[in-house]
DSSP file (Angstrom, degrees, kcal/mol; ACC not computed):
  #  RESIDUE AA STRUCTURE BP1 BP2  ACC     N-H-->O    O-->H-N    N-H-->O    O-->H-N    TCO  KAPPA ALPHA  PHI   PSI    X-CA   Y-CA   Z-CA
    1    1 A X              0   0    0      0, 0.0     2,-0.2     0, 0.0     0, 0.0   0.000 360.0 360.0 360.0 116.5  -51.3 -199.2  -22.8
    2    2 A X        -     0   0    0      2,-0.0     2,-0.3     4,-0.0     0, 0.0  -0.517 360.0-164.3 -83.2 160.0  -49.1 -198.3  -20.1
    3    3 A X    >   -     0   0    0     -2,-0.2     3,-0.6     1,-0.0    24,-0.1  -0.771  36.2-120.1-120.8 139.0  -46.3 -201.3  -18.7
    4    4 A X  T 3  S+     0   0    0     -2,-0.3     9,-0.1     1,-0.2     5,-0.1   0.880 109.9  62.7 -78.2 -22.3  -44.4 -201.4  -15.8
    5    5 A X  T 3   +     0   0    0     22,-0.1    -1,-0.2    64,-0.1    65,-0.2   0.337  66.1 132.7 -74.8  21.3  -40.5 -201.4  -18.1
    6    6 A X    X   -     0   0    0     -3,-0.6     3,-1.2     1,-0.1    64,-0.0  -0.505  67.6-133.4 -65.7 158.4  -41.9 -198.0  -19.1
    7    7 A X  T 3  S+     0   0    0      1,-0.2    -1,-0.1    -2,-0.2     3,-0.1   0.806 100.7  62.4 -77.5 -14.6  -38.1 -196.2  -18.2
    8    8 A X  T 3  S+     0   0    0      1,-0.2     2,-0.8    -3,-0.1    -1,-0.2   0.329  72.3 100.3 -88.7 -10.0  -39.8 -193.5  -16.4
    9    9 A X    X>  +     0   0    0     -3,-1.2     4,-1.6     1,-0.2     3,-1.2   0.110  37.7 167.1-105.6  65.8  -41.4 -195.6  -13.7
   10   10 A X  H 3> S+     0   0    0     -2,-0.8     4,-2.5     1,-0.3    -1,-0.2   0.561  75.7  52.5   7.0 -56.6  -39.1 -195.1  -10.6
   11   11 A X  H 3> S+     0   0    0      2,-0.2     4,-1.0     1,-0.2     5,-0.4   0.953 105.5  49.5 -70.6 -43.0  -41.8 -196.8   -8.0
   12   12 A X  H <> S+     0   0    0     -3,-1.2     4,-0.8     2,-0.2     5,-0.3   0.927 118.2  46.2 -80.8 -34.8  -42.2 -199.9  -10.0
   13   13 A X  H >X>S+     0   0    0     -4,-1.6     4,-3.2     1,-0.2     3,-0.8   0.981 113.3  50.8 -62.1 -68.5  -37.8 -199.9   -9.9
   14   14 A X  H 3X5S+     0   0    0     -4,-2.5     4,-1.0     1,-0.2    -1,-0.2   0.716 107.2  46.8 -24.5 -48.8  -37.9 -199.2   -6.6
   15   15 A X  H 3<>S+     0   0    0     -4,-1.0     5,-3.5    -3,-0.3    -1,-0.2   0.246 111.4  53.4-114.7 -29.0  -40.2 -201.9   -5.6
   16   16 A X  H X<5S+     0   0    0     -3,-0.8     3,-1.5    -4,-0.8    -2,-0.2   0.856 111.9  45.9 -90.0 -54.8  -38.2 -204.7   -7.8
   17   17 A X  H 3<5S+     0   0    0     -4,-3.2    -2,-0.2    -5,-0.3    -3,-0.1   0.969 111.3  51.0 -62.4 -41.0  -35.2 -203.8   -6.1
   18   18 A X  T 3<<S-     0   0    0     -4,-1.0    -1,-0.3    -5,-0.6    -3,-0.1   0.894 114.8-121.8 -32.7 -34.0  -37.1 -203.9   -2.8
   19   19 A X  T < 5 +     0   0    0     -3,-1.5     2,-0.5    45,-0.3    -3,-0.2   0.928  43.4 175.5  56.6  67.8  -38.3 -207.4   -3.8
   20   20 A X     >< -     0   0    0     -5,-3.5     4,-1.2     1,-0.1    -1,-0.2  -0.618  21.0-145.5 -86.8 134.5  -41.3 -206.5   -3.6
   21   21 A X  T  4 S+     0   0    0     -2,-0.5     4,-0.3     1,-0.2    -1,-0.1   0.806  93.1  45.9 -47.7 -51.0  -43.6 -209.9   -4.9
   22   22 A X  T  > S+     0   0    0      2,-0.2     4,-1.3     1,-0.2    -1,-0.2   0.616 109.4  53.5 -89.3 -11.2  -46.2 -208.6   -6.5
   23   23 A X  H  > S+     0   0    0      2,-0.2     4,-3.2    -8,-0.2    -2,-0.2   0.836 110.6  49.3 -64.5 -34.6  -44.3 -206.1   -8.5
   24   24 A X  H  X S+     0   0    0     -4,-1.2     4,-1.1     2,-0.2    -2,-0.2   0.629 113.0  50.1 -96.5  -9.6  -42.1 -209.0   -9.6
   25   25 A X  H  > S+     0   0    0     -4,-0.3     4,-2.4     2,-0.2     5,-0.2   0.905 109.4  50.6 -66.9 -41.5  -45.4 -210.9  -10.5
   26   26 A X  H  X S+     0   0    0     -4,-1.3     4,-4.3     2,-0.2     5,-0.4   0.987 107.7  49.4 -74.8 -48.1  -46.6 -208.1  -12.3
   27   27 A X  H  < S+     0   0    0     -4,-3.2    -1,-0.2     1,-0.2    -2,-0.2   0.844 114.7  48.9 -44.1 -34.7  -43.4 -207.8  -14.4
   28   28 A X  H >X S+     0   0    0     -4,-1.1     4,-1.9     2,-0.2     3,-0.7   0.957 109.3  50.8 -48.1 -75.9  -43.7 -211.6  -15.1
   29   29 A X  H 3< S+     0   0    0     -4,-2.4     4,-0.2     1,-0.3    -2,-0.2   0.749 114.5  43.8 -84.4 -49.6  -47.2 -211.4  -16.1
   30   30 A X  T 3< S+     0   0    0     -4,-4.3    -1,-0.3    -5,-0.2    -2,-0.2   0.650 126.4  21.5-100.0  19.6  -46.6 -208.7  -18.4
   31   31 A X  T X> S+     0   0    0     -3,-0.7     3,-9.9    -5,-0.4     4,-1.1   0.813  85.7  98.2-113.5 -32.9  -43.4 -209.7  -20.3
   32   32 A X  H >X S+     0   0    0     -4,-1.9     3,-2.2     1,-0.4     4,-0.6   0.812  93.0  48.0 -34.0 -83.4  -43.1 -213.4  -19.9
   33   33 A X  H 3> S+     0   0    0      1,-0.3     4,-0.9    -4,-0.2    -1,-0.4   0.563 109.0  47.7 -33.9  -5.2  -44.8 -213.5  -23.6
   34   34 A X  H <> S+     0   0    0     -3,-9.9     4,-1.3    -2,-0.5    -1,-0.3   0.888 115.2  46.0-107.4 -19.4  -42.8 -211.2  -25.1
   35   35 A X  H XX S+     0   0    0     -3,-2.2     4,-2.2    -4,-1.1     3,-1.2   0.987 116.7  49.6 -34.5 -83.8  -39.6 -213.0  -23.6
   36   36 A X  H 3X S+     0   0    0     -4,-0.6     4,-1.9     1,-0.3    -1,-0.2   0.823 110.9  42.2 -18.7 -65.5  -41.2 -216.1  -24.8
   37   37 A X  H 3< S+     0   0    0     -4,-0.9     4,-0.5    -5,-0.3    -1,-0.3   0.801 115.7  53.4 -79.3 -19.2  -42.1 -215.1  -28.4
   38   38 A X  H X< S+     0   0    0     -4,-1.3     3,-2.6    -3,-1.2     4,-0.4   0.993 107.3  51.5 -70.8 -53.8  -38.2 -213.3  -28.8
   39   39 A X  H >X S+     0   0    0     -4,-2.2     3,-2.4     1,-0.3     4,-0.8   0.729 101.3  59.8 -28.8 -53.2  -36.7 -216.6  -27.5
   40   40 A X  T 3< S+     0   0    0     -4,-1.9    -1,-0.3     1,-0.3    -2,-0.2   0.512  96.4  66.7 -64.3 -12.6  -39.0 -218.6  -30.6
   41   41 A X  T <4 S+     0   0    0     -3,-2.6    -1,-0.3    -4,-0.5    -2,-0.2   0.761 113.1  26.4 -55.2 -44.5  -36.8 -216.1  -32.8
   42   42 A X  T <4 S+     0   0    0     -3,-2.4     2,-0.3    -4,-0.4    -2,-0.2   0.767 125.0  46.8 -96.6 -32.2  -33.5 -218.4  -31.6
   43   43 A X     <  -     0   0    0     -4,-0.8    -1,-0.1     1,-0.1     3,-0.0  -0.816  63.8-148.0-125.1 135.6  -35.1 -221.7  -30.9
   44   44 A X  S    S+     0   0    0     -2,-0.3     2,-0.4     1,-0.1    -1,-0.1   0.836  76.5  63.9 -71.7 -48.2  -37.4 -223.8  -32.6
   45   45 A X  S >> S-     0   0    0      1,-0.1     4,-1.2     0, 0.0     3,-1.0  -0.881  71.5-138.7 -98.7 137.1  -39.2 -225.5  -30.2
   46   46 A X  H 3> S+     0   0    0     -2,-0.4     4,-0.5     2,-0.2    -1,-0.1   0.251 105.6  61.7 -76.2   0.9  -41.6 -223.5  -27.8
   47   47 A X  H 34 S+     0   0    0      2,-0.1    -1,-0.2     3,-0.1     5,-0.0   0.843 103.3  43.0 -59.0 -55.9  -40.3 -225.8  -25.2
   48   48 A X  H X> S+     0   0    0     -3,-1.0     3,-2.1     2,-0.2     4,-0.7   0.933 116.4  56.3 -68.7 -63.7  -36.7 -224.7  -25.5
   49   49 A X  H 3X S+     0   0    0     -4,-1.2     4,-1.1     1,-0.3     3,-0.3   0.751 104.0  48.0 -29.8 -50.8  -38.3 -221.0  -25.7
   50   50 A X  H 3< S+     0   0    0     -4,-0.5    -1,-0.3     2,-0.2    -2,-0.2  -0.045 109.4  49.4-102.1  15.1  -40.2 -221.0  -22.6
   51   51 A X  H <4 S+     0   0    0     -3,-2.1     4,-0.5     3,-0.1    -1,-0.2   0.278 112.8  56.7-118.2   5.6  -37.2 -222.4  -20.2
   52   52 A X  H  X S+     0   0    0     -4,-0.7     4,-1.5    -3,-0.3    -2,-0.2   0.827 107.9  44.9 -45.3 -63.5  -35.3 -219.6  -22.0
   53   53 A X  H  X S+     0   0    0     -4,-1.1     4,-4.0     1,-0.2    -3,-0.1   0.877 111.4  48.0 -61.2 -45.0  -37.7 -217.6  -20.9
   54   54 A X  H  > S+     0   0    0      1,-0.3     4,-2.0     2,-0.2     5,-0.2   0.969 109.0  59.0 -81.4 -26.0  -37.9 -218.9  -17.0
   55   55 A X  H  > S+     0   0    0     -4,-0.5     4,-3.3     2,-0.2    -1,-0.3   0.898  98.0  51.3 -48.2 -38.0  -34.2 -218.8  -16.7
   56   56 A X  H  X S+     0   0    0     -4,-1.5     4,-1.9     2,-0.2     5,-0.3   0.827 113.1  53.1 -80.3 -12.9  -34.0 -215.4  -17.4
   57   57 A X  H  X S+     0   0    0     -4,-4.0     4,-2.7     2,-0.2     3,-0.3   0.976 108.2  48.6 -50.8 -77.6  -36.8 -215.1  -14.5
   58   58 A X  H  X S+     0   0    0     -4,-2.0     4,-2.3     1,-0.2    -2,-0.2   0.857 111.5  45.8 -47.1 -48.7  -35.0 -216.8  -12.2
   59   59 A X  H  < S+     0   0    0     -4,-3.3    -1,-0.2    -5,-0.2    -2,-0.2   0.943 110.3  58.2 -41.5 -61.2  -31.6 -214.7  -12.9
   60   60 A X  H >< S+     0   0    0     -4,-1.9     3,-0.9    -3,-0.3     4,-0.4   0.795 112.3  41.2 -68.3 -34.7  -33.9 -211.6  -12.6
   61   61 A X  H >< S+     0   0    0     -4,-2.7     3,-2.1    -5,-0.3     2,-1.6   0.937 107.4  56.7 -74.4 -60.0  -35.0 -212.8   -9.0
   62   62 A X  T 3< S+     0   0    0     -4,-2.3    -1,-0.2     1,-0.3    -2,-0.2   0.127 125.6  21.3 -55.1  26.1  -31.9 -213.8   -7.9
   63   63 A X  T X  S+     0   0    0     -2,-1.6     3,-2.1    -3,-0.9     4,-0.5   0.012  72.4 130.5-171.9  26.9  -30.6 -210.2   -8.6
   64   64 A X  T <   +     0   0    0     -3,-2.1   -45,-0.3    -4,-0.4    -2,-0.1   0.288  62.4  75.2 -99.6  24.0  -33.3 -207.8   -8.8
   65   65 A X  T 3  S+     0   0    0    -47,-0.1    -1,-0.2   -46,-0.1   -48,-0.1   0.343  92.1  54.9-116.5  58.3  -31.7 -205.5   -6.6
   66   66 A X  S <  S+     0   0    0     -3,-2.1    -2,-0.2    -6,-0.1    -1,-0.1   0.259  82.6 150.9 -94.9  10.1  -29.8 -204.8   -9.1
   67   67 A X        +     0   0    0     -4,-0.5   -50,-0.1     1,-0.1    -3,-0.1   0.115  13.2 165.1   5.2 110.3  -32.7 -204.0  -11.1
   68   68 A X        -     0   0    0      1,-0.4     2,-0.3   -55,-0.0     3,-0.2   0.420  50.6-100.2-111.2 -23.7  -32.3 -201.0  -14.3
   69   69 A X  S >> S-     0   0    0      1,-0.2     3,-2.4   -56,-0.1     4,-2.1  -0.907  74.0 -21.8 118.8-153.2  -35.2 -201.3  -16.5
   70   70 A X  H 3> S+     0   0    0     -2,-0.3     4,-2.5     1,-0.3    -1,-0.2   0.830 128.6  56.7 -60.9 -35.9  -35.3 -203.1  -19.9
   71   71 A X  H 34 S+     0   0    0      1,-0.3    -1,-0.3     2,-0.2    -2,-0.0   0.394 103.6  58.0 -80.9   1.7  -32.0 -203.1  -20.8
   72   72 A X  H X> S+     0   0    0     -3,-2.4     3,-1.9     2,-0.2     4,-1.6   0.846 112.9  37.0-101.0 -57.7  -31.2 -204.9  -17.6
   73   73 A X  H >X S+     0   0    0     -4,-2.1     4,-3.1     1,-0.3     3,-0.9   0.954 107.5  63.6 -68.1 -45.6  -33.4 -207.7  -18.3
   74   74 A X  H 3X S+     0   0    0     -4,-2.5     4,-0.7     1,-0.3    -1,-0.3   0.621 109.1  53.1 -50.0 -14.3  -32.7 -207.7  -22.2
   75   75 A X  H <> S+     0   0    0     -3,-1.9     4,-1.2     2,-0.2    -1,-0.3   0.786 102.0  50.2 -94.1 -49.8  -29.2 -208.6  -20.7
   76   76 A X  H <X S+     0   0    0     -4,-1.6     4,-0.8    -3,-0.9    -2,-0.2   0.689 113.6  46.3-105.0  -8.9  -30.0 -211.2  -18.7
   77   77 A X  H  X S+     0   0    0     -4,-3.1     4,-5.2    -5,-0.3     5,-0.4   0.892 107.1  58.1 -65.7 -42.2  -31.8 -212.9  -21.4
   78   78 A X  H  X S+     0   0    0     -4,-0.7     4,-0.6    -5,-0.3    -2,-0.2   0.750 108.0  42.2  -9.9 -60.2  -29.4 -212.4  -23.6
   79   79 A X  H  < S+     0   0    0     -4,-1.2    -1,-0.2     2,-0.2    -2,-0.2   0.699 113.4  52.1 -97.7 -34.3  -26.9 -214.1  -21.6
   80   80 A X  H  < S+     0   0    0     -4,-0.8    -2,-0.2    -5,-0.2    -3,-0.1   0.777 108.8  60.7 -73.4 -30.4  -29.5 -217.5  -20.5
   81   81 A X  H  <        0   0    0     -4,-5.2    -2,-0.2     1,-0.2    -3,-0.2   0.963 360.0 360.0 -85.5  -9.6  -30.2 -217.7  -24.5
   82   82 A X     <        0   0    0     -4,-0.6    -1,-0.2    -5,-0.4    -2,-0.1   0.596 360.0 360.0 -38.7 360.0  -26.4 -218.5  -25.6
C-alpha cells in the first residue's frame, strides 16, 4: 500500500510546502493513527495521546513549508510529546 511519507514522493512534498489543503488532509487522514497509537507508547490515556497527536498537526501546519518527509514530522512530534 502505497502512502504519501513514501521519501520518494516529490509532488506530494511539493504540494505540503505549497499548502496545498487536501494534501495536508490526506497526510492527516493517513498518519493521524499511527501518530496516535506511537503517542499511547508514552502516555496512558488515549486522551493525552490524541492532543499529542493534534499538536504535532498543528506545528506541521504552521510550518509545512518547511516540509521534509518523515523525519520532519517524527521531529515535530517528538518535540509536542516532551
Amino acid at each position: 500500500m502505497r502512502t504519501p511519507m513514501q521519501a520518494d514522493d516529490q509532488a506530494l512534498i511539493e504540494k505540503l510546502r505549497a499548502r496545498d489543503k487536501a494534501a495536508f488532509a490526506t497526510l492527516v487522514r493517513e498518519l493521524h493513527g499511527s501518530l496516535v497509537r506511537v503517542a499511547m507508547m508514552f502516555v496512558k490515556s488515549r486522551a493525552t495521546a490524541e492532543e499529542i497527536a493534534q499538536d504535532t498537526w498543528g506545528s506541521a501546519h504552521a510550518s509545512l513549508d518547511q516540509f521534509e518527509g518523515p523525519s520532519w514530522l517524527q521531529m515535530l512530534f517528538a518535540s509536542e510529546a516532551r
